[in-house]
C-alpha positions in Angstrom: 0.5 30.2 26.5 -2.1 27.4 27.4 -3.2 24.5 25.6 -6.1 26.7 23.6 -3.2 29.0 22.2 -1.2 26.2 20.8 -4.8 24.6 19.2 -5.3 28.0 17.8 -2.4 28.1 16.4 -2.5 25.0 14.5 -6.1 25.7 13.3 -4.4 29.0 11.8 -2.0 26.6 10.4 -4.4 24.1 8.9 -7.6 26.3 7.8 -6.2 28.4 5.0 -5.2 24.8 3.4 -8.2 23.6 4.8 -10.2 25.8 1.9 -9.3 23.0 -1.1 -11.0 20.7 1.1 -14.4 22.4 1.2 -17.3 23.5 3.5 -17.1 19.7 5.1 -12.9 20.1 5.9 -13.5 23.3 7.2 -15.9 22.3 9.9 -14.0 19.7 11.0 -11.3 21.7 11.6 -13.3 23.9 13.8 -14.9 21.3 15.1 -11.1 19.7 16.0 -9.2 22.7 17.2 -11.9 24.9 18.6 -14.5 23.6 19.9 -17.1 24.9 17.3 -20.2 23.6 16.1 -21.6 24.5 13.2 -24.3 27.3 13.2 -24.9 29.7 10.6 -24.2 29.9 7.0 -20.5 30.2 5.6 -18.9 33.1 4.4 -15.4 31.7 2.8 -15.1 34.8 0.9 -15.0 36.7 3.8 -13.2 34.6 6.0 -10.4 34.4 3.2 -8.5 37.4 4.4 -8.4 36.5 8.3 -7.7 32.8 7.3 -4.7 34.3 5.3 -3.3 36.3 7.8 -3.9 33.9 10.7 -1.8 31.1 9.0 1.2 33.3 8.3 1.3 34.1 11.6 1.2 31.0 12.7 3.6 30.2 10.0 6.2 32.2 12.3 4.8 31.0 15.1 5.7 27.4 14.6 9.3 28.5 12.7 10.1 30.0 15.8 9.7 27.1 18.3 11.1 25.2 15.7 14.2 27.1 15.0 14.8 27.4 18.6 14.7 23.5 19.5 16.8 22.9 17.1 19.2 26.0 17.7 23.0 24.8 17.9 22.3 21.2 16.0 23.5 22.2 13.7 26.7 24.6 14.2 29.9 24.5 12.2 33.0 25.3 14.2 33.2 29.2 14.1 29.6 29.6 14.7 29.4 30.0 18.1 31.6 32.7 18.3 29.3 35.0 16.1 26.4 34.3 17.7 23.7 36.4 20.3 23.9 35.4 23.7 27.7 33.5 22.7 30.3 31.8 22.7 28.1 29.3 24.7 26.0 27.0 23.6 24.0 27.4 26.6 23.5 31.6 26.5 22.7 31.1 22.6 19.6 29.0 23.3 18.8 31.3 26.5 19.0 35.1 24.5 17.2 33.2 21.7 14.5 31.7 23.6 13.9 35.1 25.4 14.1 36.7 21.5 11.3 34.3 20.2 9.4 33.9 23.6 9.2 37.9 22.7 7.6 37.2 19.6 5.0 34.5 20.3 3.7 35.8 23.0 2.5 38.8 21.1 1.4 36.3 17.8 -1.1 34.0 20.8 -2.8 37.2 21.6 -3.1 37.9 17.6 -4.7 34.3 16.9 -7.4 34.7 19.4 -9.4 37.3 17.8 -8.6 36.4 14.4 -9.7 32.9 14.9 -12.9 33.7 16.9 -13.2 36.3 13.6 -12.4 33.0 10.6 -14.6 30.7 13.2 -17.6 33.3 13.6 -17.4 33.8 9.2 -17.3 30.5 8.6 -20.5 30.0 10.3 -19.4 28.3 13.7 -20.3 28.9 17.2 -19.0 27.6 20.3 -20.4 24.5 22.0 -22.4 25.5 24.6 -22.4 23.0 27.5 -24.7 22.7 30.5 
C-alpha cells in the first residue's frame, strides 16, 4: 500500500462524480491523482462502467479505514463483550484491522488496472519524463 494506491483510490472516489463536471473536471482529476496528461480523445461512455465499479470499491475501501479508526468510539457498555477479537478494546481493533487489512489489500490491486483502464478511456496518458 504506497502513496500511488491511496491516490488511486481517491481518483476512484472522485471520477465517477467527477462526470457532472465535464471533459475539463475529468482531466484535472487525472491530471491531480495520476499523473496523466491528456492525449487522445475521450470515451465517457465507455469509461462509465470502470468509473462505476472503481468508486464503489473505493467506496469500501475508504469505509473500511474509516470504520476501523474509529472502532470502539463509540461502544455502549455490553458491546465489548460481543465483539471479534474481545472483550478488549485492544484485540477488537487488532482482529479488525487484520479483517479489513484482508480486504484492501485485495481492493489496491483492483484499482490499479481499473484506473489505468478509466485513465487510458478517457483519453489520458502518463507523463513521460526525461
Amino acid at each position: 500500500m504506497t502513496i500511488s494506491d491511496w491516490k488511486r483510490a481517491v481518483y476512484a472516489l472522485l471520477v465517477l462524480p467527477g462526470y457532472l463536471g465535464g471533459a475539463k473536471v475529468q482531466r484535472g482529476l487525472t491530471r491531480r491523482w495520476l499523473g496523466h496528461e491528456s492525449g487522445s480523445r475521450p470515451r465517457f461512455v465507455a469509461a462509465l462502467g470502470p468509473s462505476a465499479v472503481a468508486f464503489l470499491l473505493a467506496l469500501l475501501l475508504f469505509y473500511l479505514v474509516g470504520r476501523i479508526a474509529t472502532y470502539g468510539l463509540f461502544w455502549t457498555g455490553s458491546d465489548p463483550e460481543g465483539t471479534w477479537g474481545g472483550p478488549t478494546l485492544a484485540g477488537a481493533w487488532i482482529v479488525h484491522f487484520l479483517i479489513a487489512a484482508g480486504m484492501a489489500i485485495p481492493i489496491f490491486l483492483a484499482l490499479r488496472p481499473l484506473t489505468r483502464l478509466q485513465s487510458r478511456l478517457l483519453g489520458s496518458s502518463p507523463v513521460r519524463t526525461h
